[in-house]
N, C-alpha and C positions, 0 to 999 in steps of 0.2 A: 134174428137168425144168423148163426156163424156159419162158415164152409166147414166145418170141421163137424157140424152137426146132420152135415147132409150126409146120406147115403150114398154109398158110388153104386149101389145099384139102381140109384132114382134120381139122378143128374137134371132129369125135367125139371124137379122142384125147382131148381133155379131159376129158372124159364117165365118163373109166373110177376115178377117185377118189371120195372122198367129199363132201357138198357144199361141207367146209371147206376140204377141200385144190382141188377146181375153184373154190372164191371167192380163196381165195389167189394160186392160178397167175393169174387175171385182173387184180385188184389189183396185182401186181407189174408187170403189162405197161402197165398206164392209169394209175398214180401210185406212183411209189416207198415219197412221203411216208406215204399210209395205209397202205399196205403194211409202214411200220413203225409208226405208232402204234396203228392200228384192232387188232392184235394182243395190244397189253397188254390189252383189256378182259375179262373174267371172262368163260369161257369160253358162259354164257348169253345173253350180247350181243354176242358177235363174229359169231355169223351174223347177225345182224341189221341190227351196223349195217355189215358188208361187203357183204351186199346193197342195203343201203340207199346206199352209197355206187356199186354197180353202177348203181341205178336212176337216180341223178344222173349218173350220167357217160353214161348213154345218153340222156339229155334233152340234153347239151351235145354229143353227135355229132353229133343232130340238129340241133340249133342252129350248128352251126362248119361244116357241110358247105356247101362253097362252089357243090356243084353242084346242090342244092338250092333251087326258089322259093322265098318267101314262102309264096304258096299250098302249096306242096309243105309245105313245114316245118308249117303249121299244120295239113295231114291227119294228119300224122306224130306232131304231137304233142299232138293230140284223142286220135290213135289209142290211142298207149302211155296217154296217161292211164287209157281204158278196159281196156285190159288190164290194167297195174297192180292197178285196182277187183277184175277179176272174174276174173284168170287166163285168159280166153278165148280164140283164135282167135291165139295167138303164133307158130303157125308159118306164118301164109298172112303176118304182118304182117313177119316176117325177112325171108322169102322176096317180100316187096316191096319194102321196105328197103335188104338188102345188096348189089344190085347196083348202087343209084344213087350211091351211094363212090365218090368219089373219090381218088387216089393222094394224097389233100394229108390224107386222114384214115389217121391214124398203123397199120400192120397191127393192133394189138393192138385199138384201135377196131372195125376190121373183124370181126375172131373174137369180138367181144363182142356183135357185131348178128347174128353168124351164129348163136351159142350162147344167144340171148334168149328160146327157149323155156323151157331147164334154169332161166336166173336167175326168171323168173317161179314157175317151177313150185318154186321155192325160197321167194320170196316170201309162197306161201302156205300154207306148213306152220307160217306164224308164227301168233301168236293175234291175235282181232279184231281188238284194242285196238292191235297193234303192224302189222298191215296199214292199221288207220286211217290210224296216225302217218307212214307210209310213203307212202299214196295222195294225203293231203294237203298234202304234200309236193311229191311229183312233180308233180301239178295243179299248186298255186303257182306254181311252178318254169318249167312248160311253158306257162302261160298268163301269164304276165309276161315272159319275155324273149325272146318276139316282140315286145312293143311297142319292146323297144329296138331289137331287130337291123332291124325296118324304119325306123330314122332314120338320117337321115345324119351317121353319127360323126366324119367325117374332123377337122371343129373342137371338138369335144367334146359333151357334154352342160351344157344349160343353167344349170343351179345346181345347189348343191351337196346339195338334196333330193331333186335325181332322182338323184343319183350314191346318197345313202342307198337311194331306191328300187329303182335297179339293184340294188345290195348286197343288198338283202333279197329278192329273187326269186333270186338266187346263191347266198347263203351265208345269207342271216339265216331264211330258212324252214328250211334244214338243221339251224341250230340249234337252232329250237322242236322237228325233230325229234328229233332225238338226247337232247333235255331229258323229251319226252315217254318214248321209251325208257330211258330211265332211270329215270322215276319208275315206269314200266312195272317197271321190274326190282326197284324196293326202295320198300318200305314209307318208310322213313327217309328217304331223298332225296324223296319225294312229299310229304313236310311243306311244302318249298320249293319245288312246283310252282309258284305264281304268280311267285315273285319269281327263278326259274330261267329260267321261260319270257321274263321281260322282257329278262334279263342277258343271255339265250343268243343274241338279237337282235344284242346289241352285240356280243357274243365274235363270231360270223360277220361282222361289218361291219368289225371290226378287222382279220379276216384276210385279206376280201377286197379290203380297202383296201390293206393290203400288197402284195399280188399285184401291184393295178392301179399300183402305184406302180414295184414293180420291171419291170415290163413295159412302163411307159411307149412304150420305144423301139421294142420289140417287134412293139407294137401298130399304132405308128406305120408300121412297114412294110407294115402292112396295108391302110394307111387309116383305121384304126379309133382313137379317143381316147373313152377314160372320164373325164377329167377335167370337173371341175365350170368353166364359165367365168366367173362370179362371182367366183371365188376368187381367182383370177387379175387380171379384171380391177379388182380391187381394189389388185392393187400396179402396175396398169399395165403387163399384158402382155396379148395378143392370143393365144389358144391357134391360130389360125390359120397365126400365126406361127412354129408351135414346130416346132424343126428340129435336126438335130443336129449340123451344120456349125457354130453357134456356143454360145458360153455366156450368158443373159442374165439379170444380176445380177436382173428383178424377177422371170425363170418360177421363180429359185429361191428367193423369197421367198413367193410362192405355194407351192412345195411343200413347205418347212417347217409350212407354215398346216396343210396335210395331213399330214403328219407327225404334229403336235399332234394334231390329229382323231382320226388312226388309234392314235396314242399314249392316248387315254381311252378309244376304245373298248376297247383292252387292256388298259387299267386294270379295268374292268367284268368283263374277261373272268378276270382275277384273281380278282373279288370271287368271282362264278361258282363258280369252282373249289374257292375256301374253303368253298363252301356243302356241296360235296361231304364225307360223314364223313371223317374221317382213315385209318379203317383200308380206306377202298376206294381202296387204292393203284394199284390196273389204271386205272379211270378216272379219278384222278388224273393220272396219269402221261399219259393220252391228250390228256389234256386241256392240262396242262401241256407239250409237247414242242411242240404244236403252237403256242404261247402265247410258247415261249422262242426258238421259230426266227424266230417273227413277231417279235417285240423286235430279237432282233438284225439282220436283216434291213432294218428302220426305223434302225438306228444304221449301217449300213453306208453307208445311203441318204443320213442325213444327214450323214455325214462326208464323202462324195464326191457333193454335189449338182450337180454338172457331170458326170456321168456320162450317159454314150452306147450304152452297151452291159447289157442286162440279166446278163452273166456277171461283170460288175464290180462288182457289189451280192449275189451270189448266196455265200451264207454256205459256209464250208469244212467237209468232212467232223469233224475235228476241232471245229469250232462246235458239230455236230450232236451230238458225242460228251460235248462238256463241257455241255451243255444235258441229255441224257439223267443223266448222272452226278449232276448237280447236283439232277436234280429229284427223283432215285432216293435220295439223303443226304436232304434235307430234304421233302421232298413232303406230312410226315403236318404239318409245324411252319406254323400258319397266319405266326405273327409271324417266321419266316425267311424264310418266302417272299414278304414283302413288302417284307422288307429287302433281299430279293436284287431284286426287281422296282423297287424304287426304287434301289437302287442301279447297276442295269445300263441302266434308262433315261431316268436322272434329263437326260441332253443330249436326248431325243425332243422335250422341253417348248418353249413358243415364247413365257416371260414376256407378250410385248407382247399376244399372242392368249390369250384364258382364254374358253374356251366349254364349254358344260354340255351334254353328250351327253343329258340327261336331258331337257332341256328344248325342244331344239329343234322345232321345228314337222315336221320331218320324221318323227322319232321318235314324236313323235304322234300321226302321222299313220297309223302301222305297228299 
């Protein structure tokens, strides 16, 4: 059975499997992507961190819903945070929720605001320490990007600090949690809590810097631009200006700059992954799939930086296949997998620009 097969007006159906196989059919409908990696994980972290990916994708319905205030969005997502917390009062907050959807939020969004009782009441079958990692998370999450969605994106964001701080209310808190859950899970990996929790920052900023790169255009149709304008105006282009009726030699020297960027922070996300043992090949693997799409992805970008279209940079099933295989051969081998990571993104690099993800003032600011 698909989610795509269900009715939004019998959301129960869902109901009638177990909670892995009801967090599976949702995952398949809201992201393909986790829907194949969130999989590999050892069968004591896949509920966990598929809810935990449920939890986030229901803070960004909130947030994407176009029929939704400001005010509105910020009831909504005080709301869920407390739910999250306490499991409480999930069904009066659906049932206020899912009629204010609009058609521009995808069905499988819809059945997943309908069915936010069951993902709750999943949520809290986990232990303390992993409903912690979970609620502060979502907080984070919910209480940072309202500050962006009330600015006016249309010319971008002002430097390339707020674009790290977008990133880490996106993606870079998802990372400390999944680090946390991990270290949750193994003795062994909790040696590296500190130096997991900093890397894990960078690995979600790598990936959502990728997104925001392949979406450029996307977004653009929206009105809505992530780019830092600093960045840009540095090579002398105007993000105001950004259009996709022509090509201008300096927006695409600007986005090499980011390329580099997003290129170290995948380096970091590397290192990350190396911290992982060798023989915990599931979260290996989740790790790394997600790690190898993002590289290539960045190389597709930067071979065609006149691109107009997000389906033009969007990596081929076979990409996905020879990324899965490859990491599946080598995954336990730290010194191969760095020779495969240097060797597949050694053109990501921008010589003239050399900056220290470590060091930035943004990063430190995190």
């Amino acid at each position: 059975m698909s989610i795509t097969q269900l009715s939004l007006e019998n959301p129960a159906s869902l109901s009638l499997g177990s909670d892995d196989e009801f967090q599976a059919l949702l995952l398949e409908g809201v992201s393909r992507t986790f829907a194949l990696t969130i999989p590999q994980l050892p069968s004591t972290l896949y509920s966990v961190v598929a809810n935990a990916y449920l939890l986030c994708r229901i803070v960004d319905t909130i947030e994407d819903e176009v029929s939704l205030s400001a005010k509105q969005k910020k009831h909504f997502c005080e709301g869920f945070i407390a739910i999250v917390k306490t499991g409480n009062d999930t069904d009066a907050f659906a049932a206020e929720l899912a009629p204010l959807l609009s058609e521009q939020t995808i069905p499988a969004e819809h059945i997943l605001i309908q069915v936010l009782p069951r993902v709750i009441a999943i949520t809290h079958k986990f232990t303390p320490e992993q409903i912690e990692a979970l609620a502060t998370c979502v907080e984070t999450m919910a209480e940072g990007m309202p500050i962006f969605q009330a600015q006016n994106l249309h010319d971008g964001l002002a430097t390339l600090a707020d674009m790290d701080r977008y990133c880490y209310y996106v993606a870079g808190c998802v990372g400390e949690m999944l680090a946390k859950l991990f270290c949750c899970y193994s003795p062994e990996i909790a040696q590296h809590k500190d130096e997991l929790l900093k890397l894990s920052v960078s690995f979600g900023q790598g990936l959502q810097m990728t997104n925001i790169l392949k979406d450029i255009w996307d977004d653009a149709e929206r009105g809505v631009c992530w780019l830092p304008q600093d960045i840009f105006t540095e090579t002398g282009f105007e993000l105001k200006n950004l259009s996709t009726e022509y090509s201008d030699e300096k927006f695409r020297l600007g986005l090499s700059h980011l390329i580099s960027i997003a290129h170290g922070h995948l380096h970091n996300a590397l290192k990350y992954t190396q911290l992982l043992p060798a023989h915990e090949t599931g979260i290996r693997n989740f790790c790394l799939w997600a790690l190898g799409m993002a590289v290539l992805t960045l190389k597709k970008i930067k071979q065609q930086l006149d691109f107009n279209q997000s389906n033009q940079v969007k990596i081929t099933r076979n990409s996905v296949k020879a990324t899965i295989f490859a990491t599946r051969l080598i995954g336990r081998n730290n010194t191969l997998l760095s020779l495969l990571f240097n060797l597949t993104s050694r053109e990501l690099k921008t010589p003239d620009w050399i900056y220290s993800i470590t060091s930035s003032k943004a990063t430190q600011d995190l």
